[in-house]
Each structure stands twice: as structure tokens, then as C-alpha cells.
TIZA-200079 format. One record per residue (C-alpha): residue number from 0; residue in one letter; x, y, z. Coordinates in steps of 0.05 Angstrom, whole numbers, plus 5000, padded with zeros to 4 digits. Last residue first. Layout:
BEGIN
ATOM  num  residu     X     Y     Z
ATOM  NUM       A     X     Y     Z
...
This chain:
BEGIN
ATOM  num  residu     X     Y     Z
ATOM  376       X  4614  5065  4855
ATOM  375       X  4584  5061  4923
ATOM  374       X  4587  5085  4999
ATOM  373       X  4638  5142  4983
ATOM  372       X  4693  5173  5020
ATOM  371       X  4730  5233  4988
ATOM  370       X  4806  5237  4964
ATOM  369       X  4823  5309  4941
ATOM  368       X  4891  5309  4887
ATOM  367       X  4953  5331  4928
ATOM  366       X  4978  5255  4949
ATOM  365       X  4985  5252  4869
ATOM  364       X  4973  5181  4850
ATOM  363       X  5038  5139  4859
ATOM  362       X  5013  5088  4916
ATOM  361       X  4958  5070  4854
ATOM  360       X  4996  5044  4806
ATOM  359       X  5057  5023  4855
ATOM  358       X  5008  4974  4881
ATOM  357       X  4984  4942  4821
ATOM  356       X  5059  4911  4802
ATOM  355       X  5105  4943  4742
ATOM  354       X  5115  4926  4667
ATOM  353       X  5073  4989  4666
ATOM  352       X  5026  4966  4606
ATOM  351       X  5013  4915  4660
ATOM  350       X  5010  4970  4716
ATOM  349       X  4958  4988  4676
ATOM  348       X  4917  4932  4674
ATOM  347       X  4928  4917  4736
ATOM  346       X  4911  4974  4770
ATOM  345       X  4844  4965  4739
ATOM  344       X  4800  4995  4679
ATOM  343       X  4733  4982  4686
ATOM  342       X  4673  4981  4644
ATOM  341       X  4595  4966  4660
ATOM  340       X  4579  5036  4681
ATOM  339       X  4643  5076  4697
ATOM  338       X  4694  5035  4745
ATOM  337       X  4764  5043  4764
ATOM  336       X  4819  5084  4737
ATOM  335       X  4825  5142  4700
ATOM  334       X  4747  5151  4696
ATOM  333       X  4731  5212  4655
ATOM  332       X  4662  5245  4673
ATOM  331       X  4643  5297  4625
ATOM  330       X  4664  5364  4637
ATOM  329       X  4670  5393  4567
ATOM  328       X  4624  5360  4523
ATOM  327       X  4617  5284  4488
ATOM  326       X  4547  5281  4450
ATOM  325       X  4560  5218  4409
ATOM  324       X  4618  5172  4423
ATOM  323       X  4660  5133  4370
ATOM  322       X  4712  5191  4357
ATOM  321       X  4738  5208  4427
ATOM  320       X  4801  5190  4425
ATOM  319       X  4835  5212  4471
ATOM  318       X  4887  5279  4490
ATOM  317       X  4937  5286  4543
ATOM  316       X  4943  5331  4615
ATOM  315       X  4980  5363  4667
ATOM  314       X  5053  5333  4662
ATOM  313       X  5050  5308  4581
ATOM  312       X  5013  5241  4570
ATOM  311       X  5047  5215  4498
ATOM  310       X  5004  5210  4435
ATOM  309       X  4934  5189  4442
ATOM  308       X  4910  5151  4497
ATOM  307       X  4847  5109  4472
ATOM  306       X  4779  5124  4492
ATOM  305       X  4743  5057  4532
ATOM  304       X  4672  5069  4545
ATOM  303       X  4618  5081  4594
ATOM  302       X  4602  5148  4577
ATOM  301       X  4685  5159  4584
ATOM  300       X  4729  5111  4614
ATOM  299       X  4801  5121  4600
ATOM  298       X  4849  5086  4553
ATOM  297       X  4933  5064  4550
ATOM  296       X  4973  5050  4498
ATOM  295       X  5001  5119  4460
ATOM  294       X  5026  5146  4529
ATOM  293       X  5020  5107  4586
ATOM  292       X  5089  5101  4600
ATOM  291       X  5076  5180  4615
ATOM  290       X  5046  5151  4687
ATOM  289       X  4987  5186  4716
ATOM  288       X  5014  5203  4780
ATOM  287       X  4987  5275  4784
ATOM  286       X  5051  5307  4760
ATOM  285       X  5048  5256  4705
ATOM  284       X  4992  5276  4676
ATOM  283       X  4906  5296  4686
ATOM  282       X  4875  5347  4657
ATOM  281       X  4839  5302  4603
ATOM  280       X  4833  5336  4519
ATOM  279       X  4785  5301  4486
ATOM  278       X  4793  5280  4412
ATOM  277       X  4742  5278  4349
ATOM  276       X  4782  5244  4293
ATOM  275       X  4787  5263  4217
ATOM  274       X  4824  5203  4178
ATOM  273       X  4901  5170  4197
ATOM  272       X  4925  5216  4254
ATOM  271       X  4987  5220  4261
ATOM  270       X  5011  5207  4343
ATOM  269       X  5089  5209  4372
ATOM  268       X  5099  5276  4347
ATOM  267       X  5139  5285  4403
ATOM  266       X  5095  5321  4441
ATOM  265       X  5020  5315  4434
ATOM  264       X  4982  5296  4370
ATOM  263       X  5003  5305  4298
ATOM  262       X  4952  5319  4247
ATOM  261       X  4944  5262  4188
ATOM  260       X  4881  5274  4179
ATOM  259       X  4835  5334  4206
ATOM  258       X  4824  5344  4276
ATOM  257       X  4759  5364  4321
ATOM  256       X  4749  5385  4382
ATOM  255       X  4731  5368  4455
ATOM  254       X  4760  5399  4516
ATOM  253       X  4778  5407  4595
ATOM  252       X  4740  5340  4600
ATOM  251       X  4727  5313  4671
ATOM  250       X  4772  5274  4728
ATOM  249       X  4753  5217  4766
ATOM  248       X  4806  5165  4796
ATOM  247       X  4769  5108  4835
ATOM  246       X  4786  5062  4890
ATOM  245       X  4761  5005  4939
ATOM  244       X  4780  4949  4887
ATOM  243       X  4734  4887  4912
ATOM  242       X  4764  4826  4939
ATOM  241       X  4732  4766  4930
ATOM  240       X  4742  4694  4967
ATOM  239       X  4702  4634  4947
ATOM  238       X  4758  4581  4950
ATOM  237       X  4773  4580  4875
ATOM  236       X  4777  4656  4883
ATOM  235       X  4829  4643  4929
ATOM  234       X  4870  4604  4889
ATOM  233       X  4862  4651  4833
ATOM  232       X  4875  4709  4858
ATOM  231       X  4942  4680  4896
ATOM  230       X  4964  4660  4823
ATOM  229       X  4954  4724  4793
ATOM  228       X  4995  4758  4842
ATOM  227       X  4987  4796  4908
ATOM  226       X  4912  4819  4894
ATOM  225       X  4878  4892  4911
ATOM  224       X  4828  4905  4939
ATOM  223       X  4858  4961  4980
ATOM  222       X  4852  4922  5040
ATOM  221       X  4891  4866  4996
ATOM  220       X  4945  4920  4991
ATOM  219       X  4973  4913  5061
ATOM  218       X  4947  4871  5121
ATOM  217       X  5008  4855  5168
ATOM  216       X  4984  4795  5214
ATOM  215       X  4996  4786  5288
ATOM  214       X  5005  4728  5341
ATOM  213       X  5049  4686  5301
ATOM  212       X  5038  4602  5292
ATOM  211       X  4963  4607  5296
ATOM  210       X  4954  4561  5237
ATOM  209       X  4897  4594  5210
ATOM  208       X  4923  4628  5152
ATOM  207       X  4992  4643  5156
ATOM  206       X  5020  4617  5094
ATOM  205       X  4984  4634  5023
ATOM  204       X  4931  4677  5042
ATOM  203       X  4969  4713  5103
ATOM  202       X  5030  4715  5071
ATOM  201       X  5003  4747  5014
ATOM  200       X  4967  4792  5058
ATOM  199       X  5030  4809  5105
ATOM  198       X  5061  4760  5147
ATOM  197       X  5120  4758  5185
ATOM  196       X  5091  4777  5256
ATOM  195       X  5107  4760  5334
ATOM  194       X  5081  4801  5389
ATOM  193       X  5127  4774  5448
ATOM  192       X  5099  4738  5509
ATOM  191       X  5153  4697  5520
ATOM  190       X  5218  4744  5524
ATOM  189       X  5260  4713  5577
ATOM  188       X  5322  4701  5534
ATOM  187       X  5311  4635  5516
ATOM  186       X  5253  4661  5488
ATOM  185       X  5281  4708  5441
ATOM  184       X  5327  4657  5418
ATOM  183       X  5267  4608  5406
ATOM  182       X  5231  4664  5364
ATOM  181       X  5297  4676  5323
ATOM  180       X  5292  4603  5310
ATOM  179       X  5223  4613  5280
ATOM  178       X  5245  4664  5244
ATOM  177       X  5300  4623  5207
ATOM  176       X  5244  4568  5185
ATOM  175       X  5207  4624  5158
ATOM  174       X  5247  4650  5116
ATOM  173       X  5278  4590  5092
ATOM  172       X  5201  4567  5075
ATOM  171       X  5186  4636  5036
ATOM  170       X  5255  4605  4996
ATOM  169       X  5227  4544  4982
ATOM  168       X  5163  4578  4965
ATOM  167       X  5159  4569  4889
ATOM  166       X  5088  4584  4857
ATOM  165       X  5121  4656  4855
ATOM  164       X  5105  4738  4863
ATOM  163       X  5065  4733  4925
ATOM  162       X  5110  4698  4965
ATOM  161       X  5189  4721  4954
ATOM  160       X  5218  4761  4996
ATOM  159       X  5182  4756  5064
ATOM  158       X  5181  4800  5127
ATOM  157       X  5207  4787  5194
ATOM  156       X  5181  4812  5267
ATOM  155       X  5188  4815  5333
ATOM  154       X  5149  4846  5388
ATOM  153       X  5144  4896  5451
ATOM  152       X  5208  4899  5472
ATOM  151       X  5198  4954  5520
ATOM  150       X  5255  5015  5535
ATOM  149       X  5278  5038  5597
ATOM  148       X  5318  4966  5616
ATOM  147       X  5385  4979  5576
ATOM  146       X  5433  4932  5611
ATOM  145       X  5414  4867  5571
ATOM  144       X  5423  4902  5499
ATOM  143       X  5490  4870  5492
ATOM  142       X  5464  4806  5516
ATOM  141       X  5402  4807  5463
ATOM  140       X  5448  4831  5414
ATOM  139       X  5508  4775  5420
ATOM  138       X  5441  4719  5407
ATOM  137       X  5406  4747  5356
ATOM  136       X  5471  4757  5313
ATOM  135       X  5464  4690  5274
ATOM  134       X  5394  4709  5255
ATOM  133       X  5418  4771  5220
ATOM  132       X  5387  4836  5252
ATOM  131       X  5348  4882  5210
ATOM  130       X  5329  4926  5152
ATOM  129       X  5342  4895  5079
ATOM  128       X  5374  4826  5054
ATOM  127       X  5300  4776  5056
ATOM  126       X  5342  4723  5080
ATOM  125       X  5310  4724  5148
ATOM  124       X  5329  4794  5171
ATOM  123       X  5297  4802  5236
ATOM  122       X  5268  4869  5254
ATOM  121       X  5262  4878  5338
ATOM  120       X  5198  4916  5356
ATOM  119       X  5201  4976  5404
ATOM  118       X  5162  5010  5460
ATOM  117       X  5192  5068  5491
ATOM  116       X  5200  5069  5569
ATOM  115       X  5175  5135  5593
ATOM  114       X  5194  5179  5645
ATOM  113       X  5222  5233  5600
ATOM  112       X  5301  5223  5609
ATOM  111       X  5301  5150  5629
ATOM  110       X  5257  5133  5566
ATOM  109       X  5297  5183  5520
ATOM  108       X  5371  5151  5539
ATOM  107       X  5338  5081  5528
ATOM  106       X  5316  5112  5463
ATOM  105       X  5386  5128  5444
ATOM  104       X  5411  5067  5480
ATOM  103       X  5367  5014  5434
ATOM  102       X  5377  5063  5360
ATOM  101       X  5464  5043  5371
ATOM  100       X  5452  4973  5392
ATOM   99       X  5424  4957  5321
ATOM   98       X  5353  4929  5290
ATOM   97       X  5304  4971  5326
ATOM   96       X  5220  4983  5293
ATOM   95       X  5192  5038  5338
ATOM   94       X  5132  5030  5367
ATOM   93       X  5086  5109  5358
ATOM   92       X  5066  5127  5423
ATOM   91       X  5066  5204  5401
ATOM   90       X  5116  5231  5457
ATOM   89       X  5157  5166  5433
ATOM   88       X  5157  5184  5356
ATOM   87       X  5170  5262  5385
ATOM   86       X  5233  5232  5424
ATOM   85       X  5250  5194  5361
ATOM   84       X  5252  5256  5304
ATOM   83       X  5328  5285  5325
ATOM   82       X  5347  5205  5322
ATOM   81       X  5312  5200  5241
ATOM   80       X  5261  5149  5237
ATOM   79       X  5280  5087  5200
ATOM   78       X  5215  5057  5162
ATOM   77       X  5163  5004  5192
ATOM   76       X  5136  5063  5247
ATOM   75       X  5084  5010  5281
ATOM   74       X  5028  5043  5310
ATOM   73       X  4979  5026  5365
ATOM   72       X  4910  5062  5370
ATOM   71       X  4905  5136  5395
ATOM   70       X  4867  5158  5324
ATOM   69       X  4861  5213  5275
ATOM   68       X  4903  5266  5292
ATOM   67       X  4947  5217  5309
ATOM   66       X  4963  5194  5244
ATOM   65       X  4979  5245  5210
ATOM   64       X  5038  5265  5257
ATOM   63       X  5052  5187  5258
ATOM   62       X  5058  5191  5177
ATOM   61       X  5103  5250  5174
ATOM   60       X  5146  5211  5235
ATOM   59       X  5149  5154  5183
ATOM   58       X  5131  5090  5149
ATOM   57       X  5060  5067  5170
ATOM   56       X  5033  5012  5201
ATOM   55       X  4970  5013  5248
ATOM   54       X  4934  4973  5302
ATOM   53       X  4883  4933  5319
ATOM   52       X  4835  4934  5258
ATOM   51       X  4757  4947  5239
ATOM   50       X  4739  5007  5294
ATOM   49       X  4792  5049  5265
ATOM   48       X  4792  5024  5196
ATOM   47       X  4738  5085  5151
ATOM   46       X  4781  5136  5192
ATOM   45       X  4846  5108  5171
ATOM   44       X  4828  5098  5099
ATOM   43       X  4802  5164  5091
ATOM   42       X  4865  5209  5129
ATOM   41       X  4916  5157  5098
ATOM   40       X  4895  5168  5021
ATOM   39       X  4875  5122  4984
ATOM   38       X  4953  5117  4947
ATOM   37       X  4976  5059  4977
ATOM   36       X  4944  5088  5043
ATOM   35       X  4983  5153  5038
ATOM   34       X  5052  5106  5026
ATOM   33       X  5042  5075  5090
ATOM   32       X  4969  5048  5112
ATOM   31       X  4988  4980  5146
ATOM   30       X  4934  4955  5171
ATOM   29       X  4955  4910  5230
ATOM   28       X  4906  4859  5256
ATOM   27       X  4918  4816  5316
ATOM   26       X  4902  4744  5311
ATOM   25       X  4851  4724  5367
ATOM   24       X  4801  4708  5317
ATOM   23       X  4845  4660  5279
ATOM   22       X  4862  4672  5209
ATOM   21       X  4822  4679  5140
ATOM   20       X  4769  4712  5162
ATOM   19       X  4811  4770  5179
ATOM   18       X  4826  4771  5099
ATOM   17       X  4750  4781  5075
ATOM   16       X  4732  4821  5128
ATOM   15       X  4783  4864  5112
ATOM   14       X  4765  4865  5045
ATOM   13       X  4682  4875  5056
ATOM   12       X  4718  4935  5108
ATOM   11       X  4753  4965  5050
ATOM   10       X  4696  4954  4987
ATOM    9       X  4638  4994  5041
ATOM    8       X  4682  5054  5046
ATOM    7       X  4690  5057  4977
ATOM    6       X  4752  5115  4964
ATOM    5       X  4729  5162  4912
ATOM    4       X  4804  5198  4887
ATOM    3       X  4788  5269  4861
ATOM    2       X  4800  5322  4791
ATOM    1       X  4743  5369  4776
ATOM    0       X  4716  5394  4834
């Protein structure tokens, strides 16, 4: 195989550990494992999870399809499902995520039709300006939605805007201050014993913790070993926590020659070369997720050590430098991202190159290259 994602089985359950430690015991756990697993790969990351979490939170009826073939536990649907897709979401237990009247009767109409009464979750919007129902309209919903008794309201739920990207959560403390009164609405209304969540692992680290003020926890890229922000990484490190980055992107040499001076690499002509170089061509581009802003700045792992991106990354492949090694052949190991002896190249180092967040690094690796599950690095 020449091209593959190695997820670490034993670096996602030392994470979750990690972040279920950090709230009360009778919290319930949510993975959330949209976007392919932030890139792991949903198949791997679900099967190496099922006995670690409570439930599951993708995006879509592609992910619930997926999904089930995997496991029968609990799954929040976070994105809008399309109305011909609902009566499969329901068929498949998947909880739908409601924030109008209109989505309420259609799956009313589907639980009175099939038997069933569809389980949803109410999304609040509290002043994050996406999906869901402004606080101020809690109230007219909840009596509008009165007659329609063949569905199950399940939970409700809010998500933050600004916590793992600041030192400033004034507006994290709006947020929460208007879900809590959404929680008293709901409860004025009858609904006591209502799943309630807002956090996901920055919220968790930075607000949730163990104060046992929601019943249920969104765990997102800190399963993936992965860090909010800088400052979140090092507030927990100060307090003894570790996360450990549960992927790597391996691909091997398609070529190694040699150029004289001043040769042009790659398109554009972005690259002279200043004396005789030795360069390896890597199979890897764009198409596979490997970003093109990499081009000329970025380096891969090869015996060990870093090789400079030369000229720009072109859809299937681009050319390092290769100059400093001795012995480099045609399918050596090139590490992308992740570890290779002592080295490592993170998601956030590229995704500083990037001008972008870890996350989107890895969510935006080719769902088509082969994920496996490994024990070590």
C-alpha cells in the first residue's frame, strides 16, 4: 500500500480517558465523529469508541447509514437532514436535532404513520447566530408544538462561539447564562428530565468540568488529540493533562534523482535551484488533502528527518529536498504528518503555515485514502 492514515487505537481511548476524567462520572459522553472522524476515519474511530462513550454525533443521513453498520448506540444527527431522508433517520434511531414547527409535524406525521415516536433534541441559539431557536421564542414554540405528542423531546442543547479561541469568556458567559434560562422554560413546561449539553472539549476543559450543571458533554477534536487553542494546552498541561495525536499520514517515494543548478521545480516556476540538489518526488497533493498552501514552506519526514517542500504541491504529488540524506530509494517511508523516529510534524504546524485551526488539517485528508488501526507509532 503505498498511501494510508494509521489511526492509534491506544492515543484515542488515553484521550478520552483523559477528558471523561475531567467531569462527573454520571456525565454522558458524546463522541462526535462527523466529518469522517475529523479526518480518522468514522469506520476506525467508531469501532475503537463503542465500548468507551455513550453515544454518537455525526452530521448526516450518509453518516447514520455508516454508522449503523457499526453500532446500535444513540446518535445525534447535528446537521439538517433533508424531509425525503427523515423517515429513514427515524427507521435508523438516529435523534434528530429540531429548531422550527415546520421539521416537529413532519416527524410527528412519521411517528403516527409508522408506530414510532421520533426522538428529537431542541437547538438553542444562545448568541452563537447559526441553527436554532432564539431564547425569546422558547416560550411561543413550546405551546405551538403542544398538540404534536408522536414525537420525544429527548434533550436540549446550545453550542459556544467563542471558548477555545480567546482568554475572554464574557461572551461564552452570555451563552451560557441564556441556556440556562432556556432550561427553566423547558421546565416550566413539564420537561424535567431533559438531556441537556453545550459543551464540547473546549467547553468541557475550560467550563463544564465537574460542575454537573448539564447532563452530557460533546467530545470533538480532543479525542483526536488534538488541542482547542494554545492557551487551553497550556492550562491543562500545567494541570498534568496530555493528549496524544492519534493520527499518521504515510506515503513512500515514487522517485529520487538528481538536478543540476538553477533548474526550476514544479509548476509555476516557483523553485530555482541554487547548486546540484538530490529531490524526491511524494504521491501525495491536493486531491488527497494535502494542501497547495503548502507549497515552497512546508516539510515531510523522511529517515527521520525534515525534507523541505519544493516548489508548489500539484494534485497528485510534489518534489523535496532530499539533499542531506544518504541512501534515499523509491519507497521509503514519507511521513506527511505525524511521527517518524524522534521528529514530528503536527496539525499544528501546518495548519500554522495554513493560517487555519488543527482540525480542518486533518478533517480535509482524502476520505478515499485506506485508514488502518494501529497499537503504536
Amino acid at each position: 500500500m503505498l498511501s494510508y492514515i494509521e489511526i492509534n487505537k491506544h492515543n484515542i481511548l488515553h484521550n478520552i480517558h483523559v477528558l471523561t476524567s475531567q467531569v462527573s462520572r454520571r456525565t454522558l459522553i458524546m463522541s462526535v465523529v462527523k466529518g469522517n472522524a475529523y479526518g480518522h476515519g468514522l469506520q476506525e474511530v467508531v469501532s475503537i469508541l463503542e465500548g468507551s462513550t455513550d453515544r454518537f454525533g455525526i452530521i448526516s443521513i450518509e453518516d447514520l447509514r455508516a454508522l449503523r453498520k457499526i453500532t446500535h448506540k444513540p446518535a445525534l444527527l447535528l446537521g439538517y437532514i433533508a424531509k425525503d431522508d427523515l423517515e429513514e433517520a427515524v427507521a435508523l434511531k438516529g435523534t434528530l436535532v429540531v429548531y422550527d414547527t415546520e421539521r416537529i409535524i413532519l416527524l410527528n406525521d412519521i411517528g403516527k404513520r409508522t408506530g414510532t415516536k421520533p426522538i428529537v433534541h431542541l437547538k438553542i441559539d444562545a448568541a452563537l447566530g447559526r441553527q436554532g431557536i432564539m431564547p425569546e421564542d422558547l416560550e411561543q414554540f413550546l405551546s405551538d408544538i403542544k398538540p404534536y405528542t408522536h414525537i420525544t423531546i429527548e434533550g436540549i442543547y446550545a453550542h459556544f462561539a467563542n471558548i477555545e479561541d480567546t482568554e475572554d469568556f464574557s461572551h461564552a458567559q452570555k451563552q451560557i447564562n441564556l441556556f440556562e434560562q432556556a432550561k427553566e422554560i423547558m421546565k416550566k413546561h413539564g420537561y424535567t428530565q431533559l438531556i441537556t449539553h453545550i459543551a464540547s472539549t473546549a467547553g468541557t476543559l475550560v467550563y463544564e468540568q465537574d460542575k454537573k450543571v448539564n447532563t452530557m458533554v460533546r467530545l470533538g477534536l480532543g479525542l483526536y488529540g488534538m488541542w482547542p487553542s494554545l492557551y487551553i494546552s497550556s492550562q491543562m498541561k500545567a494541570k498534568g493533562l496530555e493528549l496524544k495525536p492519534a493520527l499518521r499520514w504515510v506515503t513512500h517515494i515514487a522517485q529520487v534523482k538528481s538536478v543540476p543548478a538553477a533548474f526550476t521545480i514544479g509548476y509555476g516556476l516557483t523553485y530555482r535551484t541554487t547548486a546540484p540538489m538530490t529531490v524526491a518526488v511524494v504521491p501525495q497533493g491536493y486531491s488527497d488533502g494535502y494542501d497547495r498552501g503548502l507549497s515552497n514552506k512546508g516539510a515531510v519526514l523522511i529517515h527521520g528527518k525534515r525534507c523541505s517542500i519544493l516548489g508548489r504541491v500539484a494534485m497528485n504529488m510534489f518534489v523535496v529536498d532530499v539533499t542531506h540524506l544518504q541512501n534515499v530509494q523509491a519507497e521509503d517511508e514519507v511521513v506527511l504528518l505525524g511521527m517518524q523516529g524522534e521528529e514530528e510534524i503536527s496539525a499544528e504546524e501546518l495548519a500554522e503555515y495554513l493560517d487555519t485551526i488543527n482540525y480542518e488539517v486533518t478533517t480535509r485528508i482524502s476520505s478515499l485514502l485506506p485508514r488502518k488501526s494501529v497499537t503504536s507509532f
